[in-house]
C-alpha positions in Angstrom: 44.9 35.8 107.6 43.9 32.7 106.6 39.9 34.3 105.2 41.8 37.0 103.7 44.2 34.4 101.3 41.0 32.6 100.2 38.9 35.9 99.5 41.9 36.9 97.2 42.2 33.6 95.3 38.5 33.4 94.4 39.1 36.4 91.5 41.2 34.5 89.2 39.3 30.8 89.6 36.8 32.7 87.8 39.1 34.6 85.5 40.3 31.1 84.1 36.9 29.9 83.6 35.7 32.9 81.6 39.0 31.8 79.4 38.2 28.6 79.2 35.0 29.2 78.3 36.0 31.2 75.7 38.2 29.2 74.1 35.9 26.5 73.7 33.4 28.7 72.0 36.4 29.1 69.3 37.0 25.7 69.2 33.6 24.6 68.3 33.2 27.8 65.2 36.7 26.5 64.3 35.2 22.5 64.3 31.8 23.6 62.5 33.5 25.7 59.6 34.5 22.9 57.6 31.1 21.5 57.8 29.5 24.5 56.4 32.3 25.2 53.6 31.4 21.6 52.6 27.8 22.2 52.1 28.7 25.8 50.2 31.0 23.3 48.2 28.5 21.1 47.4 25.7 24.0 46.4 28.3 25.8 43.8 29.1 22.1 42.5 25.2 21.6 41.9 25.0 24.7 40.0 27.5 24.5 37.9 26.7 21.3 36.6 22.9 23.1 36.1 24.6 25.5 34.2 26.4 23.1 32.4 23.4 21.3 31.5 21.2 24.0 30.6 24.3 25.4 28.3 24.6 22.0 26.3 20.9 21.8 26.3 20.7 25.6 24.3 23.6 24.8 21.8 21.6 21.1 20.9 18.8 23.3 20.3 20.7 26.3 18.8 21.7 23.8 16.4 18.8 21.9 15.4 17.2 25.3 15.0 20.1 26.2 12.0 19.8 22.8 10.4 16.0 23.0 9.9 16.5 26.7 9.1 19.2 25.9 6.4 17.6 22.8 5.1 13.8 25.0 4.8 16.1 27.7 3.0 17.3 25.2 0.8 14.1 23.4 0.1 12.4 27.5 -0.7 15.3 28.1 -3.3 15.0 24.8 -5.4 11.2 24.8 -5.3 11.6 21.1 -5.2 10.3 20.6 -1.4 6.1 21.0 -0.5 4.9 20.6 2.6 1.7 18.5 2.4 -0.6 17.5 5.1 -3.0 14.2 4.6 -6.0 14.4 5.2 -7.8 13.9 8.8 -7.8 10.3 9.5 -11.0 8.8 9.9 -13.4 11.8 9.2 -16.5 11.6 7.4 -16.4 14.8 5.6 -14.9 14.8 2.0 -11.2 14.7 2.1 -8.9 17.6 1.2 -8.1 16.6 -3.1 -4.4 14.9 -2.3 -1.4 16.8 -3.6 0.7 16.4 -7.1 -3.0 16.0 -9.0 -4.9 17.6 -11.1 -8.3 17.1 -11.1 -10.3 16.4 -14.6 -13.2 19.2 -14.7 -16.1 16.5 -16.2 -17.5 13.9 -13.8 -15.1 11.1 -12.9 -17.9 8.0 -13.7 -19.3 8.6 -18.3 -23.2 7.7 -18.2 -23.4 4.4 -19.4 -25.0 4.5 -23.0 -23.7 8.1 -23.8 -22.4 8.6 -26.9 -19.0 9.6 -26.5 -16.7 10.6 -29.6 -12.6 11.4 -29.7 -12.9 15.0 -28.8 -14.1 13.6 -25.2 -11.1 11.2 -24.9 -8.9 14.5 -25.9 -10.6 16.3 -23.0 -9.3 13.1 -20.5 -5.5 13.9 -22.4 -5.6 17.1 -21.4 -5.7 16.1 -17.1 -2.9 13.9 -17.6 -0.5 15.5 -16.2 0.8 14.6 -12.8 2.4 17.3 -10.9 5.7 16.0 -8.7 5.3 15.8 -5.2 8.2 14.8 -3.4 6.8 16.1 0.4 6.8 13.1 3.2 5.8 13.5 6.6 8.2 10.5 8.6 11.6 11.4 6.7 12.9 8.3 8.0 11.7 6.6 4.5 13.7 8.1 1.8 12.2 8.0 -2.0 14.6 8.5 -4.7 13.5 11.7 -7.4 14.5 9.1 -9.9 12.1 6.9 -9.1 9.3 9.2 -8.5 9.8 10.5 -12.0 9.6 7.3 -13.3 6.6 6.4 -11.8 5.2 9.4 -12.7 6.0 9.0 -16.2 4.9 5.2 -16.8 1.3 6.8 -15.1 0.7 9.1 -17.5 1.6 7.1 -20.4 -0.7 4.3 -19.1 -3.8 6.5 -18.6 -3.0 8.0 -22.1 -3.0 4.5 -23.2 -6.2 3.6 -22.0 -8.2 6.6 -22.9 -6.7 6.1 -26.8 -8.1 2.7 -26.5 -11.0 3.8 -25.5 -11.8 6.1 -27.9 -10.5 3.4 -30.8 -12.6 0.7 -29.3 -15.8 3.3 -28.7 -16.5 2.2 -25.6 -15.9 5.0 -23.1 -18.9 5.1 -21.1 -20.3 1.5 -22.5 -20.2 -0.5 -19.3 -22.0 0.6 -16.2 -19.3 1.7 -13.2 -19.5 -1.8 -11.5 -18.9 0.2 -7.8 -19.5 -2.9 -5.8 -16.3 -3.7 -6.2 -14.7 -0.5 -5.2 -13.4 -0.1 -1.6 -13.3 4.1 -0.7 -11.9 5.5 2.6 -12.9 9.4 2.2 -11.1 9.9 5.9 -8.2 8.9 3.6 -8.9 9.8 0.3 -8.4 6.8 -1.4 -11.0 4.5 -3.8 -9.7 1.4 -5.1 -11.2 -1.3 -7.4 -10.0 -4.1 -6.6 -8.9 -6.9 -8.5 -8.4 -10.2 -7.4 -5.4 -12.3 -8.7 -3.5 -8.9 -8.9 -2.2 -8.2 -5.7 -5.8 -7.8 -3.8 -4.6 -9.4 -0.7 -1.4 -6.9 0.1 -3.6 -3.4 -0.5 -7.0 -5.5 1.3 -4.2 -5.7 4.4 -3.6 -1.8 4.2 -7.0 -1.1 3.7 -7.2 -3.0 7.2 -5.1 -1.2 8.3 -6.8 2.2 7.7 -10.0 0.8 9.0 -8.4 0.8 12.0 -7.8 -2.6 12.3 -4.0 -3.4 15.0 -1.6 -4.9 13.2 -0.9 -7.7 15.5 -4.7 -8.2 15.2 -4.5 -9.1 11.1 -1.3 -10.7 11.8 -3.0 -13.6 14.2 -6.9 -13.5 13.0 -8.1 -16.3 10.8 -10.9 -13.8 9.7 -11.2 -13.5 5.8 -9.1 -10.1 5.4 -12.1 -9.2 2.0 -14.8 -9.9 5.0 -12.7 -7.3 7.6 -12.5 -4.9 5.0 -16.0 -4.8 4.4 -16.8 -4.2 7.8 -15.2 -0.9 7.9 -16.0 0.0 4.1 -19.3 -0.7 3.1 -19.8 -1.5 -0.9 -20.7 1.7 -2.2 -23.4 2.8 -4.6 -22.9 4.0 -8.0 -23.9 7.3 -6.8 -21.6 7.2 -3.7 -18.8 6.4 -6.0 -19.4 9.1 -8.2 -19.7 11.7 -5.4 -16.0 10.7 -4.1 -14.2 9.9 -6.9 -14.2 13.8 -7.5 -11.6 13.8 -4.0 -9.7 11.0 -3.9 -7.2 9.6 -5.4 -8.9 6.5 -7.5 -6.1 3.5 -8.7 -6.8 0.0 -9.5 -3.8 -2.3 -9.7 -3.8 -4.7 -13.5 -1.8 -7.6 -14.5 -0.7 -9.3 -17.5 -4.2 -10.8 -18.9 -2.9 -14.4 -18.7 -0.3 -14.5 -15.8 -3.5 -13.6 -14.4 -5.9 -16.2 -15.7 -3.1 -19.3 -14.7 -2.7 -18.0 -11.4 -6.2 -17.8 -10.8 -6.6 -21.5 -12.1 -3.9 -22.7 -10.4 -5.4 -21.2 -6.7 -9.3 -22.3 -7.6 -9.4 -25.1 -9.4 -6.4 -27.0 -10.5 -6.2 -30.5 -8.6 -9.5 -29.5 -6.7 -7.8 -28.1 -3.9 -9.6 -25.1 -3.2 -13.0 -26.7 -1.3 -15.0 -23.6 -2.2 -14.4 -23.8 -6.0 -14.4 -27.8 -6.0 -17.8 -28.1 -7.2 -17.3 -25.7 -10.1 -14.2 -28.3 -11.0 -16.8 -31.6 -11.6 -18.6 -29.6 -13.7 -16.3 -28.8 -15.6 -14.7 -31.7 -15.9 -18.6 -33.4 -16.6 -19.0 -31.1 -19.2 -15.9 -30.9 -21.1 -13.7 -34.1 -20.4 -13.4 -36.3 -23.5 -13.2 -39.9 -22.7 -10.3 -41.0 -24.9 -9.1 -44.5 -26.3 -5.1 -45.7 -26.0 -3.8 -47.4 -29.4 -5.5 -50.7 -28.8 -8.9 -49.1 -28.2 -8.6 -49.2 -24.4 -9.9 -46.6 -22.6 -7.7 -43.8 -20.6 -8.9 -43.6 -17.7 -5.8 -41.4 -15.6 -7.1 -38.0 -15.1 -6.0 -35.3 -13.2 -8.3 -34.8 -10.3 -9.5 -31.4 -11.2 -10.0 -29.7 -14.4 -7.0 -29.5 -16.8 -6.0 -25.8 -18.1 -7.8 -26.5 -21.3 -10.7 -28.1 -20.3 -11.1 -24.4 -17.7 -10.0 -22.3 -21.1 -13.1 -24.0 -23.1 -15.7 -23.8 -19.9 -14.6 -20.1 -20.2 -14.7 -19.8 -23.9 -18.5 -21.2 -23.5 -19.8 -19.2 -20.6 -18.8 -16.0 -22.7 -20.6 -17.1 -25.8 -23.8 -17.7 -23.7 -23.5 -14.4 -22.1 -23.1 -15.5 -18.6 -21.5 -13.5 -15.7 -17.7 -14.2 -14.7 -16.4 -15.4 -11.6 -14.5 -12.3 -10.3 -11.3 -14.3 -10.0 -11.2 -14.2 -13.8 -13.3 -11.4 -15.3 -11.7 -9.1 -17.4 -10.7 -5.7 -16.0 -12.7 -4.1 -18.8 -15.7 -4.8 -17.3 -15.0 -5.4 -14.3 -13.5 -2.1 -13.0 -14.7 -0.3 -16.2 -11.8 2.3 -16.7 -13.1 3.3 -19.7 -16.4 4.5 -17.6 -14.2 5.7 -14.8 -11.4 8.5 -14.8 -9.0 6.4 -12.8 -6.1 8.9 -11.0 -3.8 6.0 -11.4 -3.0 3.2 -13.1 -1.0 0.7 -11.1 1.0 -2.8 -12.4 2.0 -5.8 -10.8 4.7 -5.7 -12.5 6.0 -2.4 -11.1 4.3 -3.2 -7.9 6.4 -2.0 -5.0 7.0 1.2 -6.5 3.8 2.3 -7.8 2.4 1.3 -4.2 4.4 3.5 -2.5 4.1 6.5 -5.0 0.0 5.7 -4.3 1.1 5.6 -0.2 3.1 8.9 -0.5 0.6 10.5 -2.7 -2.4 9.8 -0.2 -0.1 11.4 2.6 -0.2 7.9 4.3 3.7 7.0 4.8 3.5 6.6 8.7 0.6 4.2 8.9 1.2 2.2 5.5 4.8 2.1 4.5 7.0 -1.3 5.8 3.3 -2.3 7.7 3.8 -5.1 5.8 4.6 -8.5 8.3 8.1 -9.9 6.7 7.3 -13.4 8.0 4.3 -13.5 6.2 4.8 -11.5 3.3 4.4 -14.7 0.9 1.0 -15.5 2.8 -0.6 -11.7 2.5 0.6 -11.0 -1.0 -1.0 -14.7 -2.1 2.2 -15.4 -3.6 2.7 -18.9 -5.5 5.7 -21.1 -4.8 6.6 -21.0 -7.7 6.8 -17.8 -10.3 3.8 -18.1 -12.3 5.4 -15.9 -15.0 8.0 -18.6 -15.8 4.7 -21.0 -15.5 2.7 -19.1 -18.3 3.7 -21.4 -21.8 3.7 -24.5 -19.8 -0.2 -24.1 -19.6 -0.3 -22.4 -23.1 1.5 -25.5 -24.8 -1.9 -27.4 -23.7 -3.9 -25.5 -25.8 -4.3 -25.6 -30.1 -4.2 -22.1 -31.7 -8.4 -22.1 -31.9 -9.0 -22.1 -28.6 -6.3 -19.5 -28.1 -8.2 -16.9 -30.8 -11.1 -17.8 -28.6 -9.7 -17.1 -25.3 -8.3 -13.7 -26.7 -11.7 -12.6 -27.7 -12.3 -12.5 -24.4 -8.8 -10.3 -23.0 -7.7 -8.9 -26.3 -9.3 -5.7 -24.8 -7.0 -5.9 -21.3 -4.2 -6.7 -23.4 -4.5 -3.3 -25.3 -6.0 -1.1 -22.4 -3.1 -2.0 -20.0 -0.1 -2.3 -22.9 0.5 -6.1 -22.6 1.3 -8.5 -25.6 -0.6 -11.1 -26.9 0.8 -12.0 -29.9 3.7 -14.3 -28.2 0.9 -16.9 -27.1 0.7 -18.1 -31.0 4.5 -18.9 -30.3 3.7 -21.3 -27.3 1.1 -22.7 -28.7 2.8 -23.4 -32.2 5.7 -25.0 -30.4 3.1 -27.9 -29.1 1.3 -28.1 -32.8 4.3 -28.5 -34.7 6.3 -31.0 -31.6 2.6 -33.4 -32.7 1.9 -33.6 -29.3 -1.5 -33.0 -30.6 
């Protein structure tokens, strides 16, 4: 009885188990399906915010797509807007002729000695024209239309100017292209003569800056920027020049005759200040300093240290009469740059200097590597900037002077004053102020 209970109880045990069993299998699926529905969660989440990405990331550039295809639609319909590429930087092949000119047909550079009438300053009046180009490659510098008509006016009425001139004068061709002086950067296409005492130090940075030369570099060197320059553009030869004036653009930058002269005796010689040019001073003064005698005979003996405005006026007046060369500080632009020998693109003033810079810059395709390159904290230091405005300086130095050695000094810039359309005549004004005061 008792084996048969225990036989019969055995079934069931194992029933329950199998349950059991069972039940914990369920349990478990049941524990792990939130897991998994968390991770499913957390997939669909990633993707959506994928899609969501990608979506905004097509309408940005959906849009863009519109604005530049609007604004080129624009731009074909007023026949205002050029696209213009510079040309290659730093390449030794001639560079691509720079947009907005047109090129004269004869040589840029007259043989000296040739015998040139009117009817070949009409042929330089018929290239005057400048064609707009308003294209910029960084749009992030914006230049007025205004403006750029402006400058292009004031151009062509200087270089119609100068070629009259000229012609008037007979002297297109008469000086030999002085192409020393010229620095050319055919990578570039650019070929300036440059003129000291007329902003020479701000376009000797940029052309440092186009030789290759890092900013920060120019900003901290104590190297002579002219000696930098050279380094990277070697002084060409009259046939060099010639051969690239044909494909670049060619400017030199001019300034009023005498504003010019003062500031140039103010930097070199006046007080003695400058060591290079001190020697040049005591000769002057040895050579042209009268001793003179107070009322009761006694003899003045308070000088200024270095050579008094008049005293450099007559040393100049002398050196011309005996034929001698011209410190380049002061030479006239005549000869120096010879723009009556050379068929300049552009005729640049310091007077209008910040604009026709930039109009040069934008021409030359050059925006991103010249425009604002220019340190602000030393500004005054690169442009060679005076204290003081040398414009407002200008009949303080003339009142020094009798109204002789004026008609001599103009014999020697008359012909800048006329080339470049400055005035000379209000110099007799300064100078008749001191006669007639009898501080003579």
């Amino acid at each position: 009885m008792t084996n048969r209970g225990s036989s019969s109880a055995s079934p069931p045990d194992s029933s329950a188990r199998h349950q059991k069993k069972k039940r914990d299998r369920k349990l478990g699926l049941l524990a792990a399906m939130p897991k998994l529905n968390r991770r499913r969660f957390y997939l669909a989440l990633k993707v959506m915010l994928l899609f969501v990405v990608f979506g905004l990331y097509f309408v940005l550039l959906l849009r863009e797509s519109m604005s530049a295809f609007s604004a080129g639609g624009r731009g074909k319909g007023s026949g205002k807007v050029e696209q213009h590429k510079p040309p290659a930087e730093g390449r030794l092949s001639r560079p691509i002729k720079a947009a907005g000119f047109q090129r004269p047909r004869q040589n840029s550079i007259h043989n000296h000695g040739e015998d040139d009438t009117l009817q070949s300053s009409k042929d330089h009046h018929q290239h005057d024209g400048i064609t707009p180009n308003h294209s910029t490659l960084n749009p992030v510098y914006e230049y007025s239309e205004e403006m750029n008509a402006a400058a292009e006016a004031d151009f062509t009425e200087r270089r119609a100017m100068l070629w009259n001139v000229c012609a008037d004068h007979r002297i297109i061709g008469k000086f030999a292209p002085n192409a020393w002086e010229f620095f050319i950067s055919p990578g570039h296409g650019l070929a300036w003569c440059n003129i000291f005492k007329a902003a020479s130090s701000t376009w000797m940075y940029y052309f440092n800056i186009l030789g290759g030369y890092d900013v920060r570099y120019l900003q901290r060197t104590r190297a002579s920027p002219i000696e930098l320059a050279r380094k990277r553009f070697p002084r060409p030869s009259t046939t060099e020049l010639n051969d690239y004036l044909s494909n670049t653009i060619s400017f030199l930058i001019v300034r009023e005759p005498f504003e010019r002269l003062v500031s140039a005796y103010r930097n070199k010689l006046e007080g003695c200040r400058n060591k290079y040019y001190k020697l040049l001073g005591e000769q002057i003064i040895k050579k042209f300093r009268k001793k003179i005698k107070d009322g009761e005979g006694r003899l003045i003996t308070k000088y200024p240290k270095g050579p008094t405005f008049r005293e450099f006026l007559q040393f100049l007046v002398a050196h011309y009469k005996s034929g001698g060369r011209f410190d380049e500080h002061w030479s006239p632009v005549y000869s120096f740059c010879t723009p009556c020998s050379i068929n300049f693109t552009l005729i640049a003033k310091v007077e209008t200097f910040q604009r026709d810079s930039e109009y040069i810059i934008r021409q030359a395709g050059l925006e991103t590597l010249l425009l604002n390159k220019l340190p602000r904290g030393k500004a005054r230091a690169i442009a060679n900037r005076a204290t003081s405005n040398t414009k407002n300086l200008v009949p303080r130095y003339f009142a020094q002077i009798d109204e002789q050695l004026l008609t001599e000094v103009l014999e020697i810039y008359q012909l800048d004053f006329e080339l470049f359309g400055y005035n000379s005549t209000k110099y007799y004004s300064y100078v008749q102020e001191t006669l007639d005061g009898g501080g003579r």
